[in-house]
VEXKE-310299 format. One record per atom (N, C-alpha, C): residue number from 1; residue in one letter; x, y, z. Coordinates in steps of 0.1 Angstrom, whole numbers, always signed. Example, Ala and Ser with C-alpha at 12.3 -4.5 7.8 and 13.67 -1.06 7.14 Angstrom:
BEGIN
NODE  num  residu      X      Y      Z
NODE    1       A   +132    -57    +78
NODE    1       A   +123    -45    +78
NODE    1       A   +132    -33    +78
NODE    2       S   +128    -22    +71
NODE    2       S   +137    -11    +71
NODE    2       S   +129     +0    +79
% end
This chain:
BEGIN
NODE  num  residu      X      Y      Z
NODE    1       X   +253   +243  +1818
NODE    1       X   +267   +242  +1822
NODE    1       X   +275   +248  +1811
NODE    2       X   +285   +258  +1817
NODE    2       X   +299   +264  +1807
NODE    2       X   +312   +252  +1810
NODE    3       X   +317   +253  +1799
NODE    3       X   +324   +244  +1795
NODE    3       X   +335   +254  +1787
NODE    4       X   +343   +261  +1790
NODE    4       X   +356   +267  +1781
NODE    4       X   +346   +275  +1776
NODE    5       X   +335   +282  +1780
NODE    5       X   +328   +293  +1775
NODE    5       X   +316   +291  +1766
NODE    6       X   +310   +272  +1764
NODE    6       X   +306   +265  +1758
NODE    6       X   +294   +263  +1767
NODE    7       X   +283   +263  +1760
NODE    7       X   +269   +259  +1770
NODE    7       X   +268   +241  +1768
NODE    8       X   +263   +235  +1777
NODE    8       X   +259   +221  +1773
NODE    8       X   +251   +217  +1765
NODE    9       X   +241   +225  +1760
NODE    9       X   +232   +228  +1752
NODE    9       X   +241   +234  +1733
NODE   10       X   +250   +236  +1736
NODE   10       X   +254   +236  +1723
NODE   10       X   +257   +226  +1712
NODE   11       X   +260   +228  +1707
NODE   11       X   +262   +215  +1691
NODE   11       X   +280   +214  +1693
NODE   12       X   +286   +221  +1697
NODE   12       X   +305   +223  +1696
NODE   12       X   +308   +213  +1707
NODE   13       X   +298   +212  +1723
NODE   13       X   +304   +204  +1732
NODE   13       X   +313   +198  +1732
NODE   14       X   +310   +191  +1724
NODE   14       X   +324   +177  +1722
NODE   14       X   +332   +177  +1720
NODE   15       X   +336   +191  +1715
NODE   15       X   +355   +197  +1711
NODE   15       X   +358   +192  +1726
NODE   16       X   +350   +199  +1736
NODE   16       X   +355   +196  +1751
NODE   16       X   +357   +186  +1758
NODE   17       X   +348   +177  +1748
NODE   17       X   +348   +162  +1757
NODE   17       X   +339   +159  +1768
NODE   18       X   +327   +168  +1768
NODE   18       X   +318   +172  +1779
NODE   18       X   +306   +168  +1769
NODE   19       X   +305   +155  +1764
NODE   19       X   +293   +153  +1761
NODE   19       X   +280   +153  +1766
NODE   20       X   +281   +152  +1780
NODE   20       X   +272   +149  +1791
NODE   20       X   +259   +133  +1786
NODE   21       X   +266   +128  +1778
NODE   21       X   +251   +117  +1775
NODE   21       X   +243   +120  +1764
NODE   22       X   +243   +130  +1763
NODE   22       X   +233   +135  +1756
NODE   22       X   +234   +139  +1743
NODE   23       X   +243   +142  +1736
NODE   23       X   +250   +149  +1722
NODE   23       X   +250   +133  +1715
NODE   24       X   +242   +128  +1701
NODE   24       X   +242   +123  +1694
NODE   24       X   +248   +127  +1680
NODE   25       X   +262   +124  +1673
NODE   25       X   +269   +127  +1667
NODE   25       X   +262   +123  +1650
NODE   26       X   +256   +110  +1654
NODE   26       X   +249   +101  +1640
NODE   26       X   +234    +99  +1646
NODE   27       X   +226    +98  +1636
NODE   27       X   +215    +95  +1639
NODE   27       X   +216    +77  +1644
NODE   28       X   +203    +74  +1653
NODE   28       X   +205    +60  +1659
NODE   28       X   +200    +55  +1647
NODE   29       X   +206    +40  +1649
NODE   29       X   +204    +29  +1637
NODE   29       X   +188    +27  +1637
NODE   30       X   +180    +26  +1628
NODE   30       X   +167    +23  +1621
NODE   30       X   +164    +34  +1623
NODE   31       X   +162    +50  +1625
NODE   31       X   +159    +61  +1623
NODE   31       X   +159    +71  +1610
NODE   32       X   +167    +66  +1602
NODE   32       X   +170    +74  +1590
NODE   32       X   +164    +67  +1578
NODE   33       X   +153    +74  +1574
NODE   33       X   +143    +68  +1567
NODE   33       X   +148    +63  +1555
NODE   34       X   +138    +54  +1548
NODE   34       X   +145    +45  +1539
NODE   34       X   +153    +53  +1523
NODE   35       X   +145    +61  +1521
NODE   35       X   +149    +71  +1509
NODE   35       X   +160    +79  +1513
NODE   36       X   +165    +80  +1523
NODE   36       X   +178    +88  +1525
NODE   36       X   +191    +76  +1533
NODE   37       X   +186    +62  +1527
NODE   37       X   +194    +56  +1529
NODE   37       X   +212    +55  +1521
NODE   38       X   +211    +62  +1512
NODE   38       X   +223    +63  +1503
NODE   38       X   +226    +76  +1506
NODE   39       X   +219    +85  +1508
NODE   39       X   +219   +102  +1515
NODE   39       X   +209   +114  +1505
NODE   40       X   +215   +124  +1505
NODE   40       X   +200   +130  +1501
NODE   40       X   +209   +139  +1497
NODE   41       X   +205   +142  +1482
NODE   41       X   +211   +149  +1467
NODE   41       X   +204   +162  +1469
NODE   42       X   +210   +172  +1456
NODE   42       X   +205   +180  +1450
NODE   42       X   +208   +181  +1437
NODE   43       X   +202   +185  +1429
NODE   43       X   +203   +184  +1411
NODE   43       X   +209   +168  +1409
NODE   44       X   +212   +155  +1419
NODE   44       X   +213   +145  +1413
NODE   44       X   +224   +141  +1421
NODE   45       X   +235   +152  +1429
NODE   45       X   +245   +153  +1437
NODE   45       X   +241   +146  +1453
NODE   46       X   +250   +136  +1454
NODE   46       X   +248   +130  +1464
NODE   46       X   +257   +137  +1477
NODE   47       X   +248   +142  +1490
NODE   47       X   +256   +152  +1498
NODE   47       X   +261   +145  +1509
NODE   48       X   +249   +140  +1515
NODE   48       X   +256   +131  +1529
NODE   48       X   +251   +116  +1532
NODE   49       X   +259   +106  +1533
NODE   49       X   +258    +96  +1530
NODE   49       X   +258    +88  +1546
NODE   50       X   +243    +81  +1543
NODE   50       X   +241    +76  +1558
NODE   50       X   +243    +64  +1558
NODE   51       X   +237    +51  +1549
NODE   51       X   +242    +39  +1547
NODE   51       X   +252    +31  +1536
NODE   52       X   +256    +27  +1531
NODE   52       X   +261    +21  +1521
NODE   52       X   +249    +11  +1516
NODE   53       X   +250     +4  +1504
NODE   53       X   +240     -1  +1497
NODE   53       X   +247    -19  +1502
NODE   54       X   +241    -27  +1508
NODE   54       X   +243    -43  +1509
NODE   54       X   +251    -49  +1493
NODE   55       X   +259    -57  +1500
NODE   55       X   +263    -58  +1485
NODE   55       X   +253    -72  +1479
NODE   56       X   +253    -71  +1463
NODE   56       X   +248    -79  +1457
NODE   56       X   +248    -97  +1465
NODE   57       X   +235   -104  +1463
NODE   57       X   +239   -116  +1467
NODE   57       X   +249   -127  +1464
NODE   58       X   +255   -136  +1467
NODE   58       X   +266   -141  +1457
NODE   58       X   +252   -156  +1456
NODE   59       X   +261   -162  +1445
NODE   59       X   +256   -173  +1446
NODE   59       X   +251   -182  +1454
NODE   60       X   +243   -196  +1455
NODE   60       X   +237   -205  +1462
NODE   60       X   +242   -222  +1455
NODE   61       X   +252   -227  +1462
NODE   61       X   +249   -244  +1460
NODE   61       X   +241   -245  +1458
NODE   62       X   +236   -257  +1454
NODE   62       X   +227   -266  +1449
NODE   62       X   +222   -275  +1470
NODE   63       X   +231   -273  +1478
NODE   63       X   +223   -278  +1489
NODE   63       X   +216   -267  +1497
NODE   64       X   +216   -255  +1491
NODE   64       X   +212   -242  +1494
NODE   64       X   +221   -235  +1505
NODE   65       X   +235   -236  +1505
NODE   65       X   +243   -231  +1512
NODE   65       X   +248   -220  +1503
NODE   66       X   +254   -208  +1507
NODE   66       X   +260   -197  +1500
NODE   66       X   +274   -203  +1499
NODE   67       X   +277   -203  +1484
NODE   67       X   +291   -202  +1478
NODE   67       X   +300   -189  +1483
NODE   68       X   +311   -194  +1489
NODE   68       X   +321   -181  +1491
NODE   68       X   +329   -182  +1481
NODE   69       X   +326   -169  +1472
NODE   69       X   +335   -166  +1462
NODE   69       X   +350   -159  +1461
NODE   70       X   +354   -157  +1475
NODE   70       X   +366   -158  +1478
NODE   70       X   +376   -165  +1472
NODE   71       X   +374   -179  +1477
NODE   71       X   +377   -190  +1477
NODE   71       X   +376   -196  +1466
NODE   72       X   +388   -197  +1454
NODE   72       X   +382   -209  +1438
NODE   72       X   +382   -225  +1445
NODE   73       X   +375   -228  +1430
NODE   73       X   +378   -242  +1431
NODE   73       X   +388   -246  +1433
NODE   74       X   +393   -259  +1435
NODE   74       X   +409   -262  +1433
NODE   74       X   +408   -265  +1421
NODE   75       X   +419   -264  +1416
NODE   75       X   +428   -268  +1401
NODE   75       X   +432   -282  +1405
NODE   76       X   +424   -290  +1395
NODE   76       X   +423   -305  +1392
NODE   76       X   +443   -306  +1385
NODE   77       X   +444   -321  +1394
NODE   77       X   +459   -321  +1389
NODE   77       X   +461   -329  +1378
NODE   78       X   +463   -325  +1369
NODE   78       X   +462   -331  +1353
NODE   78       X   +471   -344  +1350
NODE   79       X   +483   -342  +1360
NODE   79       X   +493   -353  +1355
NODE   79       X   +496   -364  +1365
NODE   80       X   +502   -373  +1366
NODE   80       X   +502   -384  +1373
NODE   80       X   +511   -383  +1387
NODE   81       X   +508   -387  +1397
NODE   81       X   +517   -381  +1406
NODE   81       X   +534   -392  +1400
NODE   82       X   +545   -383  +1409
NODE   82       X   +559   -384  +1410
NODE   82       X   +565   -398  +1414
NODE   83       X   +564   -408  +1405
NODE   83       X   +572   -423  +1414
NODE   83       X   +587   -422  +1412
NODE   84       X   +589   -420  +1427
NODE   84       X   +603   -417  +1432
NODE   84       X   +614   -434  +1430
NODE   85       X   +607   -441  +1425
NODE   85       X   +611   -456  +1422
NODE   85       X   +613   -457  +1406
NODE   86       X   +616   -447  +1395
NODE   86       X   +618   -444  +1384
NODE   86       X   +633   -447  +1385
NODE   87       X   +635   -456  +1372
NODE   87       X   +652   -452  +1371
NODE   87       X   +655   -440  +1365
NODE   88       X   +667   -434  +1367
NODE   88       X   +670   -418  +1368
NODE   88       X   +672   -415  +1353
NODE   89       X   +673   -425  +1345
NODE   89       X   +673   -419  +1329
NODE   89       X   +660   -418  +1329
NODE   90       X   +650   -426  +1330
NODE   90       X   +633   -418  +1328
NODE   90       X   +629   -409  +1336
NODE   91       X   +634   -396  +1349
NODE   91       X   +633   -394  +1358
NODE   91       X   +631   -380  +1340
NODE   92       X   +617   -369  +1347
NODE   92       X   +623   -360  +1343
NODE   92       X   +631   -347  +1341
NODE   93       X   +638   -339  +1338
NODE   93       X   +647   -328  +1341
NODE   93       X   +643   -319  +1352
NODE   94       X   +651   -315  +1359
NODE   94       X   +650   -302  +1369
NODE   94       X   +641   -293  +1364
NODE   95       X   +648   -286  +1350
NODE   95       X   +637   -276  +1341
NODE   95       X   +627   -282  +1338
NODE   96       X   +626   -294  +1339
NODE   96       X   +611   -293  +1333
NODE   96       X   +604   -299  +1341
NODE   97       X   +605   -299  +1355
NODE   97       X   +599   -306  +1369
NODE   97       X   +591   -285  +1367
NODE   98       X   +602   -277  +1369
NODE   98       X   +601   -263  +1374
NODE   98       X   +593   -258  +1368
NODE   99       X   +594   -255  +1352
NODE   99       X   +585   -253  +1343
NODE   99       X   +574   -257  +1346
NODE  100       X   +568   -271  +1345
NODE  100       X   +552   -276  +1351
NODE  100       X   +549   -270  +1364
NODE  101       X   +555   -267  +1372
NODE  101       X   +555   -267  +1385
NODE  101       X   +547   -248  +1380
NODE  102       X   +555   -245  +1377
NODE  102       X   +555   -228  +1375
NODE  102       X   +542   -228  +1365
NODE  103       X   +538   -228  +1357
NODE  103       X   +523   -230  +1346
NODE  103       X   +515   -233  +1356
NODE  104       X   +516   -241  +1369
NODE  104       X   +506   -248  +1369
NODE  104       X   +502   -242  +1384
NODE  105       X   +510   -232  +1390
NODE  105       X   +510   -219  +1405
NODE  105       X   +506   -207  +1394
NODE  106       X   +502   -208  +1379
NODE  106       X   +507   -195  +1374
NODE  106       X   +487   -195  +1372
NODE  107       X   +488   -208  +1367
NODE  107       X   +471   -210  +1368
NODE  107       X   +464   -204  +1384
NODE  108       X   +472   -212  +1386
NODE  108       X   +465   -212  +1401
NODE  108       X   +464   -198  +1407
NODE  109       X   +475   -194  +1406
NODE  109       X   +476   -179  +1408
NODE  109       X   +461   -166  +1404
NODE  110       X   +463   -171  +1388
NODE  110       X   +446   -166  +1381
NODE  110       X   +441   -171  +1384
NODE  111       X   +434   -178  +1390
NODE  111       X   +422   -185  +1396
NODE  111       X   +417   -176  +1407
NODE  112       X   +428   -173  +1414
NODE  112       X   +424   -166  +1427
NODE  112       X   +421   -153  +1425
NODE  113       X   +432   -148  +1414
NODE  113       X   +426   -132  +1410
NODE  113       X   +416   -130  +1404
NODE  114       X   +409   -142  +1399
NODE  114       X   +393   -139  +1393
NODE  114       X   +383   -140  +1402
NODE  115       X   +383   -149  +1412
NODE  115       X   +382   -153  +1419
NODE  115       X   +375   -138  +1427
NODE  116       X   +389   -134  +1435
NODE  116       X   +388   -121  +1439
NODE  116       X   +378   -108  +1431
NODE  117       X   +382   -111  +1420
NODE  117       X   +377    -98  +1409
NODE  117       X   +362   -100  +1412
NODE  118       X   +358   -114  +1411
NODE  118       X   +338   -116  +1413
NODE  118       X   +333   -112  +1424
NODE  119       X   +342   -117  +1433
NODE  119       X   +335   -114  +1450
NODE  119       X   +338    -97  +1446
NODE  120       X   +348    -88  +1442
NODE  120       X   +345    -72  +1446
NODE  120       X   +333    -66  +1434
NODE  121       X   +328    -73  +1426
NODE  121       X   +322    -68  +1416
NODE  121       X   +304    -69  +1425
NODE  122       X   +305    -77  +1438
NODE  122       X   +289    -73  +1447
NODE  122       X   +291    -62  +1456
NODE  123       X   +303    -54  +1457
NODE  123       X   +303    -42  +1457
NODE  123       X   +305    -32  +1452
NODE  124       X   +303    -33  +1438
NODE  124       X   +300    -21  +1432
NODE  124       X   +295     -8  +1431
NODE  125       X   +280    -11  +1440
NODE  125       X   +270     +2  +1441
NODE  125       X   +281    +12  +1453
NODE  126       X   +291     +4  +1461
NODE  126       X   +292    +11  +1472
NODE  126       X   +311    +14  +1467
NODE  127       X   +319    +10  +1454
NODE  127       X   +328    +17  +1452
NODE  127       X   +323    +29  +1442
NODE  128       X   +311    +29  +1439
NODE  128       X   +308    +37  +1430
NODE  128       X   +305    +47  +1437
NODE  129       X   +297    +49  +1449
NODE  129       X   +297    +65  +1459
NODE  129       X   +311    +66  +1466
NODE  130       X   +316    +58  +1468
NODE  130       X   +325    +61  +1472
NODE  130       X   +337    +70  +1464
NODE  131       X   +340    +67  +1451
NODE  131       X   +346    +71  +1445
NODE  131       X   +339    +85  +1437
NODE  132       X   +331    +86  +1437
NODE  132       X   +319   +101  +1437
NODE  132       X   +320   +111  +1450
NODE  133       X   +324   +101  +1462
NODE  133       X   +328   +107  +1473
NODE  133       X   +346   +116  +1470
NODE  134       X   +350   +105  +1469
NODE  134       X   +367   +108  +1464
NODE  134       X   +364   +123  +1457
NODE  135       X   +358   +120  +1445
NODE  135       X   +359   +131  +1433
NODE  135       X   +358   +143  +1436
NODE  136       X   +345   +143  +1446
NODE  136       X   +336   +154  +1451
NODE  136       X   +346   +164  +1455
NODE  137       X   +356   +160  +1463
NODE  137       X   +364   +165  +1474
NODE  137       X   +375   +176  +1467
% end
């Protein structure tokens, strides 16, 4: 079958949208053998890239559940909670209600960014082709 001057038998089909079923664009999943799972080099040059590498395991509780490292711990509250039954001379200052308040979201804030930083560091093998990819271009 012609197709805009195109056999169905050709490799271009698909400009036309006349796949017919048959035209596989990617190889099917568990076909692409294990050594050309990252893709297949020359002088050390990585050319075409079929899977990405799983990222590293993360940690395991102690009940054998996976830790999501997303997520930190919570930040233990150091100070005593607010008794709203204080007379107002022991009560203490606005700035320094805000101040604690701010040190202690500022923590919390780092917590999360490290947090974050661990969980992307079990993708490393796969920002590293990727960014080999970037370069390549």
């Amino acid at each position: 079958m012609f197709v805009n001057g195109i056999s169905g038998k050709d490799p271009l089909v698909w400009r036309c949208g006349q796949t017919n079923g048959s035209l596989h664009l990617w190889p099917p999943l568990g076909t692409v053998p294990a050594e050309l799972c990252l893709g297949d080099g020359v002088n050390g040059n990585i050319q075409n890239i079929y899977n990405m590498p799983l990222p590293l395991a993360g940690p395991v509780s102690e009940s054998g559940e996976p830790v999501n490292l997303r997520i930190p711990s919570p930040l233990p509250n150091e100070e005593e909670p607010l008794n709203l039954n204080t007379p107002p001379e022991l009560t203490p200052s606005m700035s320094n209600l805000i101040y604690k308040n701010m040190h202690r979201w500022k923590k919390i804030r780092q917590r999360w960014k490290d947090a974050s930083y661990r969980n992307q560091q079990r993708y490393a093998q796969s920002m590293k082709i990727l960014k080999e990819m970037y370069e390549r271009q």
